[in-house]
gemmi code that builds the backbone of each chain (N, CA, C; Angstrom):
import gemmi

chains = {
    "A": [
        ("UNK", (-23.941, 10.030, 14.319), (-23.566, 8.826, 13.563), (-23.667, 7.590, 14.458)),
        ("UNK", (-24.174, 6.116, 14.023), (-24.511, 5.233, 14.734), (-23.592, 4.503, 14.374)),
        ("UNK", (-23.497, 3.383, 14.740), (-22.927, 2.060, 14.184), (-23.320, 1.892, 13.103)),
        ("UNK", (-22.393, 1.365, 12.192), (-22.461, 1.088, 10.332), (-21.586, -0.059, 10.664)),
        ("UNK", (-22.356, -0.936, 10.018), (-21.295, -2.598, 9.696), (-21.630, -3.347, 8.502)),
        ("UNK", (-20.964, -3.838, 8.046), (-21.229, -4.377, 6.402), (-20.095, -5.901, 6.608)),
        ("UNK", (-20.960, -6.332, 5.760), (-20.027, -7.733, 5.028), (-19.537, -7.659, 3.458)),
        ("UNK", (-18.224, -7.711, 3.278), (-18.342, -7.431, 1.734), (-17.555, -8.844, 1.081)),
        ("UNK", (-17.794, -9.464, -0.004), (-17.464, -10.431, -0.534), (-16.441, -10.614, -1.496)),
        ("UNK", (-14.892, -10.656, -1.971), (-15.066, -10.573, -2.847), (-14.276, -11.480, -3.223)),
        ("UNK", (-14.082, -12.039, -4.805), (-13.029, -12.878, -5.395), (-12.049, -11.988, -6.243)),
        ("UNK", (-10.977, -12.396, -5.790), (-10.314, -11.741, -6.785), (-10.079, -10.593, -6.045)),
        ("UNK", (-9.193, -9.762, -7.243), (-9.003, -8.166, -7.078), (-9.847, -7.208, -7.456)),
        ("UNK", (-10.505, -7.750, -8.549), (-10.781, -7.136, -9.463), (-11.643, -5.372, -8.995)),
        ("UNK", (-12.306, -5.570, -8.015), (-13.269, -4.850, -7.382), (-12.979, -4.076, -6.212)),
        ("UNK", (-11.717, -4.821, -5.407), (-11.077, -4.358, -4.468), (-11.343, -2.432, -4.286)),
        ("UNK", (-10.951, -1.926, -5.559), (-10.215, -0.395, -5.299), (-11.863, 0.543, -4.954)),
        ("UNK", (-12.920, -0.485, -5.679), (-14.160, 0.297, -6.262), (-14.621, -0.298, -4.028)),
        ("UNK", (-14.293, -1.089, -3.598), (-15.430, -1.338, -2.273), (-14.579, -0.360, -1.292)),
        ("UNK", (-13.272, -0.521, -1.070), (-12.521, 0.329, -0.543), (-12.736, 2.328, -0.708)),
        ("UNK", (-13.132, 2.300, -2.023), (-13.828, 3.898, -2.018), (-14.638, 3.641, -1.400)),
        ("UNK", (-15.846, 3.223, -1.084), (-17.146, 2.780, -0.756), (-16.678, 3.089, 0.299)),
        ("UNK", (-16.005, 2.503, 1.013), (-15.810, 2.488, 2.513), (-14.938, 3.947, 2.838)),
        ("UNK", (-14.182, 4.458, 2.342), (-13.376, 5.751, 2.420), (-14.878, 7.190, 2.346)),
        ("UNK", (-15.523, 6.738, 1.498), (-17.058, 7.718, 1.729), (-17.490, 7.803, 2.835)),
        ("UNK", (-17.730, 7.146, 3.495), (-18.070, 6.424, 4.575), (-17.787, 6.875, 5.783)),
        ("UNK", (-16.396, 7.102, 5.915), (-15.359, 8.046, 6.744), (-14.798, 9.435, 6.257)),
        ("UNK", (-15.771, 9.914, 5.139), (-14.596, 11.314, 4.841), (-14.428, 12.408, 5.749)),
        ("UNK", (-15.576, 12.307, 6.733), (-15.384, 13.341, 8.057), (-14.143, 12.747, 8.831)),
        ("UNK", (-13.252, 11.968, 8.730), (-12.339, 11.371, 9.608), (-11.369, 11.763, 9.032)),
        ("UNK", (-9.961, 11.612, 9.676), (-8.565, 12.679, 9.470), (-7.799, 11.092, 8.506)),
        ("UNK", (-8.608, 9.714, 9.173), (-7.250, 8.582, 8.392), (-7.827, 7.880, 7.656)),
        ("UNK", (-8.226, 8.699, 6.471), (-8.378, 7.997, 5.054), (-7.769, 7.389, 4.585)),
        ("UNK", (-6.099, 8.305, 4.412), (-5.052, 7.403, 3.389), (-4.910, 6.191, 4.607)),
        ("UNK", (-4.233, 6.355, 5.673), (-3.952, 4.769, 6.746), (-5.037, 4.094, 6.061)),
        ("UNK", (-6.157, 4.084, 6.489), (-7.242, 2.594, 5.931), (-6.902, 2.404, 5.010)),
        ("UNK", (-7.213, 3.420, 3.752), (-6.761, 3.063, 2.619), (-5.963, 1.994, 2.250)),
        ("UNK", (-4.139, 2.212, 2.978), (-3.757, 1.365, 2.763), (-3.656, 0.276, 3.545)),
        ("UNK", (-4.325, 0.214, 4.908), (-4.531, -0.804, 5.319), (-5.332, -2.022, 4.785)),
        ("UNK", (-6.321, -1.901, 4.143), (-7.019, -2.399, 3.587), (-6.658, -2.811, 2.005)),
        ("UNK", (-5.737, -1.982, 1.150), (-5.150, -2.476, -0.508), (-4.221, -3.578, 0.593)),
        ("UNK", (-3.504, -3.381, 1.478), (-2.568, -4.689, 1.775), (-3.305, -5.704, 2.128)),
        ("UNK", (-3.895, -5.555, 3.217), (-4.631, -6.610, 3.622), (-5.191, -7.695, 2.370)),
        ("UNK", (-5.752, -6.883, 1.703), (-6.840, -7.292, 0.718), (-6.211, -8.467, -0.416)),
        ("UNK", (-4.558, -7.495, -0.515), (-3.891, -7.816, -1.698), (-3.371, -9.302, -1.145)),
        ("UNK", (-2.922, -9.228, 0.878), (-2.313, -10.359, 0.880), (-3.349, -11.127, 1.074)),
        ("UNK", (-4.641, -11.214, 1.201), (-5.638, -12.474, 1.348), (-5.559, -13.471, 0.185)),
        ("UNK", (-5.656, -12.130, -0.828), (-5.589, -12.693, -2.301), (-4.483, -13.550, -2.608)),
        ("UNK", (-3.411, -12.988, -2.811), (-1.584, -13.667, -2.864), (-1.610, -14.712, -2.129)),
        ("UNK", (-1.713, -14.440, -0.590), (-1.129, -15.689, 0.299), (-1.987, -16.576, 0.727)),
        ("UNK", (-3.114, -15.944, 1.295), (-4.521, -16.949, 1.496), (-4.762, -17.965, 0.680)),
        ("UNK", (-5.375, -17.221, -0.375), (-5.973, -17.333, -1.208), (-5.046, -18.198, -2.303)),
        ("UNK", (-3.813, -17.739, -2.736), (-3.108, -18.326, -3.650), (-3.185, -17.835, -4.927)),
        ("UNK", (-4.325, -17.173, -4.900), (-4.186, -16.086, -6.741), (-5.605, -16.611, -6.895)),
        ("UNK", (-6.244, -17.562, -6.026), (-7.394, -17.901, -7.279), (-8.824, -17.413, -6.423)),
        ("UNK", (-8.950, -16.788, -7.856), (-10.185, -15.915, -8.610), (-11.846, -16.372, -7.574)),
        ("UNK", (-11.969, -18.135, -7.468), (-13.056, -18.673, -6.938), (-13.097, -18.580, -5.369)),
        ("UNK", (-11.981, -18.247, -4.775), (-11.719, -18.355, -3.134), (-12.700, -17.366, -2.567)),
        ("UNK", (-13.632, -17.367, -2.065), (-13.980, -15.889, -1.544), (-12.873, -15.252, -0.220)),
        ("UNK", (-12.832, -13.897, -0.419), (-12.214, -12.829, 0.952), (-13.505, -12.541, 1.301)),
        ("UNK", (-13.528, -12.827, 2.634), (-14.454, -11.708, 3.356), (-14.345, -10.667, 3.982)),
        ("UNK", (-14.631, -8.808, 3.681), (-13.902, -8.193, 4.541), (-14.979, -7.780, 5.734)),
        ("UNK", (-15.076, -7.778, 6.831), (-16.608, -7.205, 7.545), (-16.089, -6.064, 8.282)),
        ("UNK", (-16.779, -5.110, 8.213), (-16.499, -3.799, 8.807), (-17.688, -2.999, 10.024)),
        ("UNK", (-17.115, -2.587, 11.302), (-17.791, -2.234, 12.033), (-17.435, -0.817, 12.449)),
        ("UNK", (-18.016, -0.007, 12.468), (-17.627, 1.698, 12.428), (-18.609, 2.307, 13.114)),
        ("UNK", (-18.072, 3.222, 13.937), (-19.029, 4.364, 14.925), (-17.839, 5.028, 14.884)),
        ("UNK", (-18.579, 6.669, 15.488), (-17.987, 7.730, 15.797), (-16.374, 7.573, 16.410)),
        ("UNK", (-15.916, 6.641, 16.342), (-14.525, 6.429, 17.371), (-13.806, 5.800, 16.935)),
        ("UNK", (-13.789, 5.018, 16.297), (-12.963, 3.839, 15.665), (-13.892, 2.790, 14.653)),
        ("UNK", (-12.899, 2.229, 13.750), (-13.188, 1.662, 12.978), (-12.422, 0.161, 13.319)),
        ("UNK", (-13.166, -1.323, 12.853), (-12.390, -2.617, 13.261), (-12.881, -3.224, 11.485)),
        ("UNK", (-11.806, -3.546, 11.738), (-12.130, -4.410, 10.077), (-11.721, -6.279, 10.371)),
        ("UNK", (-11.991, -7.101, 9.650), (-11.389, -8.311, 9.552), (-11.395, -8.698, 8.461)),
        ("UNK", (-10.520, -9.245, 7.667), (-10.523, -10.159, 6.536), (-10.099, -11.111, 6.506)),
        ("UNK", (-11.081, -11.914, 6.092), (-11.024, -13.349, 6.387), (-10.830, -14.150, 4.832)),
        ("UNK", (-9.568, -14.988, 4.647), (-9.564, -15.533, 3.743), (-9.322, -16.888, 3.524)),
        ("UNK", (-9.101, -17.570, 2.457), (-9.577, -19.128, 2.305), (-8.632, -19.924, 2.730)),
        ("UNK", (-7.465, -19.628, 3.322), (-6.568, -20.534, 3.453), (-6.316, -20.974, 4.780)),
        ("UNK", (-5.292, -21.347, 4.786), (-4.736, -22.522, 6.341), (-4.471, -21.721, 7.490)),
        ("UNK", (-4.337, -20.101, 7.376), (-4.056, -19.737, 8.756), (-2.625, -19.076, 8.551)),
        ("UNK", (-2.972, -17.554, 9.645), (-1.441, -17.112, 9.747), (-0.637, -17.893, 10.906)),
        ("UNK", (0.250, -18.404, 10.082), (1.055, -19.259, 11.010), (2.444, -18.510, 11.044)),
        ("UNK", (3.095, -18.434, 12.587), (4.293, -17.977, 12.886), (4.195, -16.549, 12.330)),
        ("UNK", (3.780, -15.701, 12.631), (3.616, -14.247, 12.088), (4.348, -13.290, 12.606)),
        ("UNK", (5.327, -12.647, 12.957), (6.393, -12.340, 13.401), (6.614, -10.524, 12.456)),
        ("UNK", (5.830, -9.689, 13.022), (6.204, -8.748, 12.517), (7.167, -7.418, 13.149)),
        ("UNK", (8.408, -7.074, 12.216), (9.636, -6.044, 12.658), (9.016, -5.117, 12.917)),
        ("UNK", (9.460, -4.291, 14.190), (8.917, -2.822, 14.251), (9.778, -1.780, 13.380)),
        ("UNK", (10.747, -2.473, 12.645), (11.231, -1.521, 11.342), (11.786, -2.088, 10.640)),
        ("UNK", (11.820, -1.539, 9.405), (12.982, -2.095, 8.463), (14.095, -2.217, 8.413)),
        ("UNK", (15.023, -3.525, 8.802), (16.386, -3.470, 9.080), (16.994, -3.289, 7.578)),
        ("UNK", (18.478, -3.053, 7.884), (19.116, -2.808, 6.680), (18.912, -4.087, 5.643)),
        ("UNK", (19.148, -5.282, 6.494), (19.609, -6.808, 5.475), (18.146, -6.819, 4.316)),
        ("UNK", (16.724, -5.582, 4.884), (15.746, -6.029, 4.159), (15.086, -4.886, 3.785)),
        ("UNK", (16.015, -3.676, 3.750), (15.398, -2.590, 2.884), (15.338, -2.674, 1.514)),
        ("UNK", (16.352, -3.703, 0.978), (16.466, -3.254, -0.221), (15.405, -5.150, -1.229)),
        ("UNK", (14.664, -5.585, -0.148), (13.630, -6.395, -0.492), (12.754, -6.340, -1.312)),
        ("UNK", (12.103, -7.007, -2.763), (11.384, -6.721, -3.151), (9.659, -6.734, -2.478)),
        ("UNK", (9.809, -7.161, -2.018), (8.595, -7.589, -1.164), (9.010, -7.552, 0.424)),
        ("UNK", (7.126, -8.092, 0.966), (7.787, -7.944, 2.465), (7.147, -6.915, 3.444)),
        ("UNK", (6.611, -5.805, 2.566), (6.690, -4.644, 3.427), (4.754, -4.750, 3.976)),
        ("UNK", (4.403, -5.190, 3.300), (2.707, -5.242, 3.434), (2.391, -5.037, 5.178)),
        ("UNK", (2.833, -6.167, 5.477), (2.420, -6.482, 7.239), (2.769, -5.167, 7.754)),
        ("UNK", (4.168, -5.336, 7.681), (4.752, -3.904, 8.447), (3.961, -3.223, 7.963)),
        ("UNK", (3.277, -2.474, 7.427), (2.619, -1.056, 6.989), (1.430, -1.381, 7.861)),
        ("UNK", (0.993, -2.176, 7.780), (-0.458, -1.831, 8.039), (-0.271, -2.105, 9.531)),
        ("UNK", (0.609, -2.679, 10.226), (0.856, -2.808, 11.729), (1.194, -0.791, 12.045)),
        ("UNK", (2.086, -0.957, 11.224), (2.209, 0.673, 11.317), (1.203, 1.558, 11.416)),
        ("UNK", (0.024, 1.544, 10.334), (-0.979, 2.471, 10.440), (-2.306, 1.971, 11.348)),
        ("UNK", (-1.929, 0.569, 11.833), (-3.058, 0.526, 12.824), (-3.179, 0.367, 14.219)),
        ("UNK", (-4.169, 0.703, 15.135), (-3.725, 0.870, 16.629), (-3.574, -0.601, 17.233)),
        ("UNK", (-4.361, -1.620, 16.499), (-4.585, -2.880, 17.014), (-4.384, -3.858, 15.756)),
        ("UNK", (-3.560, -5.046, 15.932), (-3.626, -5.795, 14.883), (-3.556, -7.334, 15.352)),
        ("UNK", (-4.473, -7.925, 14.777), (-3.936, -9.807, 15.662), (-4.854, -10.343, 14.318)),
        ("UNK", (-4.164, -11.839, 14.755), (-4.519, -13.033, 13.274), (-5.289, -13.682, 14.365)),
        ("UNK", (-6.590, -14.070, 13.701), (-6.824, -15.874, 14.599), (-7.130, -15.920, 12.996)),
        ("UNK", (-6.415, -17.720, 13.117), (-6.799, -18.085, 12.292), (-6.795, -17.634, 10.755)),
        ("UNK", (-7.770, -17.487, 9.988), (-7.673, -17.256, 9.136), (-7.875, -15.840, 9.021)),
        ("UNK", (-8.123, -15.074, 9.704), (-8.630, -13.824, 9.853), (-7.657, -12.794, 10.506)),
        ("UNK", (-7.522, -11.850, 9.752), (-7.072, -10.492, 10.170), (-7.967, -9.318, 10.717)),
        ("UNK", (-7.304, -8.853, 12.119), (-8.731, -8.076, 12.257), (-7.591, -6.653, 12.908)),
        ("UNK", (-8.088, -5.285, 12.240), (-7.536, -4.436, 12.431), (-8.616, -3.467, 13.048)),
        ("UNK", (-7.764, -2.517, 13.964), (-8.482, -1.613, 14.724), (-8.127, 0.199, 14.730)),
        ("UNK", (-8.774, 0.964, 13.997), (-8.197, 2.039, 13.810), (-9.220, 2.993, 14.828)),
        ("UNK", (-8.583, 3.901, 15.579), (-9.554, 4.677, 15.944), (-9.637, 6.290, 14.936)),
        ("UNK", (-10.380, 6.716, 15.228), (-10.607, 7.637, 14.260), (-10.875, 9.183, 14.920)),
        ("UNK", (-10.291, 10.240, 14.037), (-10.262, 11.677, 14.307), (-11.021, 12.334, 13.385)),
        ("UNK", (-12.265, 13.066, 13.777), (-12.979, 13.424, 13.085), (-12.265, 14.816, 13.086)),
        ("UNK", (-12.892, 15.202, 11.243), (-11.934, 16.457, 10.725), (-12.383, 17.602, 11.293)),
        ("UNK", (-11.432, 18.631, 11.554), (-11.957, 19.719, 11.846), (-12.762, 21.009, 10.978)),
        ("UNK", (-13.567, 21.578, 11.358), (-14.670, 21.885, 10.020), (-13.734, 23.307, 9.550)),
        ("UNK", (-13.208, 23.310, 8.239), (-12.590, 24.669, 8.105), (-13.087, 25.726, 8.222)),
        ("UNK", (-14.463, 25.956, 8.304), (-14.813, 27.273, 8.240), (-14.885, 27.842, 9.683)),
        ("UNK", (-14.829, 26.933, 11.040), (-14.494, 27.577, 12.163), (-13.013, 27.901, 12.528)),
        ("UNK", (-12.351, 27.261, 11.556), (-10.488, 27.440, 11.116), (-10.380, 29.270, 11.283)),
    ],
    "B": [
        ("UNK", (24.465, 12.601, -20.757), (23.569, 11.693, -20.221), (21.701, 12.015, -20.360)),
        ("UNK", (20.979, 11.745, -21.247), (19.829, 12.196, -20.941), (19.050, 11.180, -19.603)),
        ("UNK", (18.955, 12.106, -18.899), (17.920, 11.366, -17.632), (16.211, 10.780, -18.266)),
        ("UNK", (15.437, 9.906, -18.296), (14.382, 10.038, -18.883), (12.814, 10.145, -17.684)),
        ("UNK", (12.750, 10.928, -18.096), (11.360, 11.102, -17.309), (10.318, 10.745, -16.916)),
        ("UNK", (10.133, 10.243, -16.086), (8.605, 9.577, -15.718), (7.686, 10.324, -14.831)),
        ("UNK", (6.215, 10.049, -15.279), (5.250, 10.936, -14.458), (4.946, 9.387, -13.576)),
        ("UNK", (4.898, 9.477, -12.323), (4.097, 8.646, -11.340), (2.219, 8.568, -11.442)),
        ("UNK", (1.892, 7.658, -11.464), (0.729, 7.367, -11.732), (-0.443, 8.302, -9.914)),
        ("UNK", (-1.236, 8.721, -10.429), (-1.902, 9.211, -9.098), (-1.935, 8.477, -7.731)),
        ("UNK", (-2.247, 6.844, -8.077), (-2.857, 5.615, -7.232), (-1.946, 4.558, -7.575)),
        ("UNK", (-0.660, 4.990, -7.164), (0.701, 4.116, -7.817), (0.534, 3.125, -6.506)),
        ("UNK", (-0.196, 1.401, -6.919), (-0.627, 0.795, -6.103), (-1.174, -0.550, -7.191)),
        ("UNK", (-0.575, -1.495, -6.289), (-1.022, -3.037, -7.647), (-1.122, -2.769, -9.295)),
        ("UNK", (-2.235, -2.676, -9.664), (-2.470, -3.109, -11.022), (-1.788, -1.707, -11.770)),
        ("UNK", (-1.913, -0.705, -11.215), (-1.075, 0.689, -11.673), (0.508, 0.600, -11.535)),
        ("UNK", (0.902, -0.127, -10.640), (2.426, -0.181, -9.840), (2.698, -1.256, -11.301)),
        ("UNK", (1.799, -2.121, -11.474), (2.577, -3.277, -12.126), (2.719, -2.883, -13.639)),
        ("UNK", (1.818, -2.414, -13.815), (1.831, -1.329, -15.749), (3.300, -0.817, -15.279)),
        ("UNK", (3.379, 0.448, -14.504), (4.481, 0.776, -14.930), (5.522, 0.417, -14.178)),
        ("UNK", (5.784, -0.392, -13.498), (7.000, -1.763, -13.733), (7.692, -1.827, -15.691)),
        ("UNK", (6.219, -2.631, -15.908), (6.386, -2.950, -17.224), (6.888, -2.285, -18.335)),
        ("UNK", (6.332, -1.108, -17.808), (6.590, -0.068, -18.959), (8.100, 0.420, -18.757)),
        ("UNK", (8.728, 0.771, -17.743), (10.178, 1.048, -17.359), (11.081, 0.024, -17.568)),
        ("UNK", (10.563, -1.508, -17.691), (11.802, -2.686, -18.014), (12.000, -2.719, -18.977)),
        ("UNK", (10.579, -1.866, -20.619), (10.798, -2.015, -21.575), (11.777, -0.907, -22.113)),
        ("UNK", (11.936, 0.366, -21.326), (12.974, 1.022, -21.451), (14.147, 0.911, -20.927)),
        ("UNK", (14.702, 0.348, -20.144), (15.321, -0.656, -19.480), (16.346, -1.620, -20.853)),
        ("UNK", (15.582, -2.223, -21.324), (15.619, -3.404, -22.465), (16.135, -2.532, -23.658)),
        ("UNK", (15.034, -1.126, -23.668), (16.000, -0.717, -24.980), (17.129, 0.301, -24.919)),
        ("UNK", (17.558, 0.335, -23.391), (19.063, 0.953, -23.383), (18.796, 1.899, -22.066)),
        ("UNK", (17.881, 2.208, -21.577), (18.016, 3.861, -20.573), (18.215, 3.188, -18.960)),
        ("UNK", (18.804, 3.877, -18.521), (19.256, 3.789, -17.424), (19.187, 4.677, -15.746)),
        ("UNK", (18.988, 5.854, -16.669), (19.286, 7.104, -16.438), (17.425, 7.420, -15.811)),
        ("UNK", (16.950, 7.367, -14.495), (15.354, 7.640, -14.416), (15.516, 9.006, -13.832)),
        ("UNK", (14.453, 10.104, -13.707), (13.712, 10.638, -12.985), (11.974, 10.307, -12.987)),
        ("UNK", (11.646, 10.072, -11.756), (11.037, 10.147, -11.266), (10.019, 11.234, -10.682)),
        ("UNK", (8.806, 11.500, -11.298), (8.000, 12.574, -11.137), (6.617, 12.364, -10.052)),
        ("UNK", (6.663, 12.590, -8.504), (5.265, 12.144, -7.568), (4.364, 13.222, -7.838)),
        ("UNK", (4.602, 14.280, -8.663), (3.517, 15.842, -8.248), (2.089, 15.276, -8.394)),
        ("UNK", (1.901, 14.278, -9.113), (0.637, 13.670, -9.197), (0.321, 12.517, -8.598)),
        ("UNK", (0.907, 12.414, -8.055), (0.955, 10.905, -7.196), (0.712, 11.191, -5.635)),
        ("UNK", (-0.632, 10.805, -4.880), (-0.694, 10.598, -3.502), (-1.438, 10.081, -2.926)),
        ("UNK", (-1.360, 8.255, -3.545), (-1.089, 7.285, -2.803), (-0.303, 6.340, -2.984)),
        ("UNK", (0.334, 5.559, -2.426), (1.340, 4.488, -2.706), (1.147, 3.295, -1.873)),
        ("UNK", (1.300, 2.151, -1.923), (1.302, 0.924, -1.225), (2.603, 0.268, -1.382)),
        ("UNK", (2.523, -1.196, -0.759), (4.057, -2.148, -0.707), (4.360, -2.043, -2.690)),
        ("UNK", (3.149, -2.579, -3.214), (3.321, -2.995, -4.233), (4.031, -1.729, -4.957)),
        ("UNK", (3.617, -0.688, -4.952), (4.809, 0.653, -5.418), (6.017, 0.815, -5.114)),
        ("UNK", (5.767, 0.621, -3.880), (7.578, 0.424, -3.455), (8.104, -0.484, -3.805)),
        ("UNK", (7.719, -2.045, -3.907), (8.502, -3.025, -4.700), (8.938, -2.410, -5.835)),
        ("UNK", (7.869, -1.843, -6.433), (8.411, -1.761, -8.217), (9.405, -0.283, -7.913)),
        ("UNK", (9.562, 0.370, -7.261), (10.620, 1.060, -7.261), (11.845, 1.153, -6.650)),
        ("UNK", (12.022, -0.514, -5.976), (12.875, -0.740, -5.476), (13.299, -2.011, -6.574)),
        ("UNK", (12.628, -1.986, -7.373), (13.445, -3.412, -8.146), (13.453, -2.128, -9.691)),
        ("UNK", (13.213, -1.143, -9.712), (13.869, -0.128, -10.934), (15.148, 0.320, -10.042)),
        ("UNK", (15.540, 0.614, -8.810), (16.174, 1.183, -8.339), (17.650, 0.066, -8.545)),
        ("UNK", (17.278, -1.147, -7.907), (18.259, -2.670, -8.304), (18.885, -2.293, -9.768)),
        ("UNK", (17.633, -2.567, -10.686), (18.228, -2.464, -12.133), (18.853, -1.301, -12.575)),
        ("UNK", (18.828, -0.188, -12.426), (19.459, 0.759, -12.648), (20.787, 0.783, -11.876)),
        ("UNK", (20.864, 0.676, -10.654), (22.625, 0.331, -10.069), (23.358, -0.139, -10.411)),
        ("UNK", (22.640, -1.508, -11.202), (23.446, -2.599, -11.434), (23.926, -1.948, -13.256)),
        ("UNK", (23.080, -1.322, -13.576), (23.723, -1.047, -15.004), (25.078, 0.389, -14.488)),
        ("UNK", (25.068, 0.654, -14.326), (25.720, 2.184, -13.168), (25.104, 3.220, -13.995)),
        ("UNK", (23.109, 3.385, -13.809), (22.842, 4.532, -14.049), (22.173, 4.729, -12.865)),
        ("UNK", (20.779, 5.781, -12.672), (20.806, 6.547, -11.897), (18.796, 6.440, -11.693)),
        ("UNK", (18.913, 6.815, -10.419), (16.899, 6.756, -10.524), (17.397, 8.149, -9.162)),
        ("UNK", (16.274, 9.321, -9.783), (15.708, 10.231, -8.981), (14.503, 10.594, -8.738)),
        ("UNK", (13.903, 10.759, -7.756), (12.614, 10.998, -7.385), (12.261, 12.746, -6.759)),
        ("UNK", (11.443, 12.870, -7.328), (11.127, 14.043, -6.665), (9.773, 15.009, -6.617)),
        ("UNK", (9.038, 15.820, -5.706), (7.587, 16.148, -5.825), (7.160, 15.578, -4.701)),
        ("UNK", (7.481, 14.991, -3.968), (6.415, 13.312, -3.454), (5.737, 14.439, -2.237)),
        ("UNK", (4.655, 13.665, -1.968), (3.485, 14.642, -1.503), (3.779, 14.002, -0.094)),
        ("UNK", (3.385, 14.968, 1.462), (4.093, 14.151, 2.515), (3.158, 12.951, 2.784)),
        ("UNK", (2.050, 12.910, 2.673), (1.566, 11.333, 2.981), (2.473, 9.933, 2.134)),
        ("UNK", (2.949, 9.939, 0.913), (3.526, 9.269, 0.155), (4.616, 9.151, 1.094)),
        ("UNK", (5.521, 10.538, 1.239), (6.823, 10.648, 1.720), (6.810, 10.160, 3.098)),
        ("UNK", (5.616, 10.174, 3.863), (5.793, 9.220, 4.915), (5.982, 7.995, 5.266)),
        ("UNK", (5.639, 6.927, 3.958), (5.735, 6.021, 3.630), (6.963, 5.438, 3.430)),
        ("UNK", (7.795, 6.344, 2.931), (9.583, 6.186, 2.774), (9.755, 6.095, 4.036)),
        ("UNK", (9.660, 7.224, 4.178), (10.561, 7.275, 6.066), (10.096, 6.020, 6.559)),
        ("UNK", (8.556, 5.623, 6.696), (8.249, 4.215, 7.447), (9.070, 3.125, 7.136)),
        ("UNK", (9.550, 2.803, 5.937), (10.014, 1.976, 5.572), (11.930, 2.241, 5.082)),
        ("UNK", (12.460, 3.323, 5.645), (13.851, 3.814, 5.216), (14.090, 3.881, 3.490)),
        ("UNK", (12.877, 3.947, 3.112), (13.228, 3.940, 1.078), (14.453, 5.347, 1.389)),
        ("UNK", (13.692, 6.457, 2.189), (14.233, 7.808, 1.414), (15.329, 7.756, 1.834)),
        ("UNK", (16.136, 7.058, 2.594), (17.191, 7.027, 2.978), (17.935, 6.088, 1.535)),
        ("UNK", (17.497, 5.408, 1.039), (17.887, 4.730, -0.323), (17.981, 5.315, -1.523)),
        ("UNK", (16.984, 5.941, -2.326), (16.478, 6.832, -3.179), (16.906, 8.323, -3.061)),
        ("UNK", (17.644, 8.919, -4.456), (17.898, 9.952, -4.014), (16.724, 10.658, -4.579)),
        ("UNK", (15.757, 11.806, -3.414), (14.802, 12.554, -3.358), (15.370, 14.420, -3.151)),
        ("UNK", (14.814, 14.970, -4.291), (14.737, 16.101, -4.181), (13.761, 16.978, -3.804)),
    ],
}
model = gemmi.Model(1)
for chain_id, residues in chains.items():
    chain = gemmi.Chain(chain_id)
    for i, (resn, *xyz) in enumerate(residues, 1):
        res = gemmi.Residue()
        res.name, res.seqid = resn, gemmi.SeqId(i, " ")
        for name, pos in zip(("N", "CA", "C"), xyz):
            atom = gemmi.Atom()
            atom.name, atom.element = name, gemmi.Element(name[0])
            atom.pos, atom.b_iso = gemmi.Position(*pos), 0.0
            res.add_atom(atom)
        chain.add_residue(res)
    model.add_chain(chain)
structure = gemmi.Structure()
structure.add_model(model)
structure.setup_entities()
């Protein structure tokens, strides 16, 4: 397997779940499907929400770079910038019972590397390729 | 007391999380209080799932009925622990 990198575009949600399979194909020899998975519905969801503001015309950009070892993603969206970003390494009591909130934390959780410039989120997962069952 | 039953959606996540939000406030509205909660089909979840089962979990306290969960597959159930839900939620 070589290097695979893509740019994907999108507005909105609407398409989100259908590029994210795309990309989960992509990796099914790898052990952290569900982590990306949801690294990427959060990410995606907060470009949309907070970046973005809800609207439909903003483009997200997500660009993805993948080889045998790890995977780096960034999504880049239309707005002013993560400013003051301050994420808990757990959920304290005063904010378990939050309706919201939890996005960042998760995906800091499921990923090995996480930093903002700017408008851009760029996450770093390394990856465990599956073991083949039939030598199980 | 009848408890009322819910099946968890497979990909209980945004636009799925937010249907059944909707669908539980409208039972909610016409009197039930009383949830179980069904994951046997459910294994994936995001923030947006846990919001909506932490704001059924709010509304149901506050009436003094009851939300139970149970089935949850361990990738889901890891997700609690990450975030202390299962310490909130009573899980069987």
């Amino acid at each position: 397997m070589g290097i695979k990198k893509d740019e994907i575009i999108l507005y909105g949600l609407d398409e989100h779940k259908d590029v994210i399979d795309k990309i989960i194909t992509e990796i099914e020899n790898f052990e952290e499907s569900f982590d990306i998975r949801l690294m990427l519905i959060e990410a995606l969801t907060n470009a949309f929400k907070h970046g973005n503001k809800c609207c439909v015309e903003r483009p997200i950009y997500l660009r993805y770079v993948l080889n045998e070892k790890n995977i780096k993603f960034e999504i880049e969206d239309s707005g002013t910038g993560f400013k003051n970003i301050n994420i808990p390494d757990a959920i304290y009591d005063e904010n378990l019972l939050n309706d919201s909130g939890r996005g960042l934390f998760l995906i800091k959780c499921m990923a090995d590397k996480i930093e903002f410039k700017n408008n851009i989120l760029i996450i770093q997962k390394y990856l465990t390729a599956k073991k083949n069952k039939a030598q199980n | 007391m009848n408890d009322k039953n819910m099946l968890i959606p497979k990909n209980f996540s945004v636009d799925e999380a937010d249907q059944f939000r909707e669908k539980v406030n409208a039972l909610i509205d016409k009197g039930e209080k009383d949830f179980v909660l069904d994951f046997n089909n459910c294994t994936f979840i995001d923030s947006t799932g846990l919001g909506v089962l932490v704001g059924i979990y709010k509304k149901c306290m506050e009436l003094n009925g009851s939300l139970k969960l149970h089935s949850i597959h361990p990738q889901v159930m890891r997700i609690f622990k990450l975030t202390r839900l299962d310490k909130v939620f009573e899980i069987r």
